[in-house]
C-alpha positions in Angstrom: 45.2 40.5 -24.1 43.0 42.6 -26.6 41.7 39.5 -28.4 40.1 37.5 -25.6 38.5 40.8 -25.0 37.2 41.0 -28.1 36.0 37.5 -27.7 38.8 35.4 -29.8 40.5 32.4 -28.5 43.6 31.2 -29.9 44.6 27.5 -28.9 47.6 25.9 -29.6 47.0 22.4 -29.4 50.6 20.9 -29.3 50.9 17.9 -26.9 47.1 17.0 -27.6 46.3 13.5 -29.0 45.6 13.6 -32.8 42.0 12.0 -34.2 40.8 11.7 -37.6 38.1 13.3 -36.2 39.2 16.6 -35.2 37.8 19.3 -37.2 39.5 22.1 -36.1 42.7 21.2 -37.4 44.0 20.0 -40.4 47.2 17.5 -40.0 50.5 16.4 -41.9 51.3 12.7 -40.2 54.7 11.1 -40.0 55.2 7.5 -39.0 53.2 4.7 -38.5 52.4 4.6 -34.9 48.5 4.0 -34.1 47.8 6.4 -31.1 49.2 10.1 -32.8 50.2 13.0 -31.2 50.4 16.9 -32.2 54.1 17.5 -32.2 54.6 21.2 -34.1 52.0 23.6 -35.0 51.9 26.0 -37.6 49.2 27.5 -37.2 47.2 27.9 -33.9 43.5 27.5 -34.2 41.1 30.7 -33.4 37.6 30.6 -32.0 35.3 33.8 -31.7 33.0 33.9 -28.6 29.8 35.6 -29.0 26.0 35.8 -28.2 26.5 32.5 -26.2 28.1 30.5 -29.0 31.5 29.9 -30.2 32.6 30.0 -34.0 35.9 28.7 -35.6 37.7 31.4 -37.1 40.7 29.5 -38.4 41.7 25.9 -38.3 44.5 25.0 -36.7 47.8 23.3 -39.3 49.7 20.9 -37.3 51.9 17.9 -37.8 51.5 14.7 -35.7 53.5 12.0 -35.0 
């Protein structure tokens, strides 16, 4: 894939647990369950690899339930 060889990383995090404390993402939540989870993703987030570090390139829009 030309990206990763360019150093990007796209991550889709559907399935992932959602926290308040996530700053790669930014979320819509539905109901009122406690422990949330990413159900649909909009928007993938993307991460840039170089000289040793990684940068976010894009947060991630997702809706958790």
């Amino acid at each position: 894939m030309l990206l990763a060889e360019d150093g990007y990383k796209v991550s889709n995090p559907i399935g992932e647990a959602f926290s308040e404390a996530r700053t790669d993402i930014d979320a819509s939540l539905i109901g009122t369950s406690s422990k949330k989870k990413i159900i649909r993703v909009i928007k993938p987030i993307i991460y840039l690899q170089q000289d040793g570090g990684v940068s976010l390139i894009q947060k991630g829009i997702v809706i958790a339930e």
